[in-house]
C-alpha positions in Angstrom: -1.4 -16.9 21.8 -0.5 -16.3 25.3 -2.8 -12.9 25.4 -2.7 -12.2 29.2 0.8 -12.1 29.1 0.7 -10.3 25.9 -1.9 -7.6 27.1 0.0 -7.2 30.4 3.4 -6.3 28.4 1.3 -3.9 26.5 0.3 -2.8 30.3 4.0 -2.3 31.4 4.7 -0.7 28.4 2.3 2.6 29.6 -0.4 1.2 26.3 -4.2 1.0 27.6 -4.3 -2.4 26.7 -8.2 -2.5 27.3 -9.6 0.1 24.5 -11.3 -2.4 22.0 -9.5 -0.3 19.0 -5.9 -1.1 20.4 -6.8 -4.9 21.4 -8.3 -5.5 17.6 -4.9 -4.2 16.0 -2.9 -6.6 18.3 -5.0 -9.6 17.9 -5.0 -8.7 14.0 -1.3 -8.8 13.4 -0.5 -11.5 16.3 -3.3 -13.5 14.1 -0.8 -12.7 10.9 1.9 -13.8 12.7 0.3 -17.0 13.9 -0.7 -17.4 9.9 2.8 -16.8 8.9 4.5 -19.6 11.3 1.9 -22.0 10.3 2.6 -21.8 6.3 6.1 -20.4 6.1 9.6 -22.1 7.4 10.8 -20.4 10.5 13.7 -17.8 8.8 10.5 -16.3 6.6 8.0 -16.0 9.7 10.7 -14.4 11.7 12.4 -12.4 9.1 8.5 -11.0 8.5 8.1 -10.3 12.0 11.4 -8.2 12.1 10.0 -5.9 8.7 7.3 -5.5 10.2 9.3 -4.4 13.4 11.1 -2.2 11.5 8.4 -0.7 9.7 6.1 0.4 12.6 9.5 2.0 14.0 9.8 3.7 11.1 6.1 5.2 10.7 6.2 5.7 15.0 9.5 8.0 13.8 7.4 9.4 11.1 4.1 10.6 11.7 4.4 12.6 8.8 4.0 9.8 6.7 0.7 8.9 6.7 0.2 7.8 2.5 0.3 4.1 2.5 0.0 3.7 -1.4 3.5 3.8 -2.4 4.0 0.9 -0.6 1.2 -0.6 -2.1 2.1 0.2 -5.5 5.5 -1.9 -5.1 3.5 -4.5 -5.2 0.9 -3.7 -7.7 -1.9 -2.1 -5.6 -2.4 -4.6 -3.0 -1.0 -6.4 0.1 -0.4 -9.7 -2.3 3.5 -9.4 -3.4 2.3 -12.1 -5.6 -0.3 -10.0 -7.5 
């Protein structure tokens, strides 16, 4: 991970890069991601990256929505679409 170019996108993009809370939640999925290329072929880490994409654009559309466990409950109650 490239983080000072990362951090300084997040910069340009008007985010306060610096606030501990907002750099966990970016190292946390850019960790997921790192995860994701290393065990999966390269159409399934990028076709991840893009749901998940499309997802935070969807909840930043919808504050509203703030109930998780639907989602969960597709795949029985966890984050493990295995389980």
């Amino acid at each position: 991970m490239n983080e000072p170019d990362l951090f300084d996108a997040l910069r340009a993009a008007g985010i306060d890069a610096d606030r501990t809370e907002i750099r966990a939640a970016v190292r946390m999925m850019v960790e997921h991601i790192e995860m994701l290329r290393a065990d999966s072929d390269p159409y399934v880490a990028r076709t991840c990256m893009e749901a998940m994409n499309v997802a935070l654009r969807y909840l930043l559309s919808h504050p509203e929505v703030t109930d998780m466990s639907s989602f969960e409950n597709d795949f029985g109650g966890g984050s493990d679409p295995e389980a």
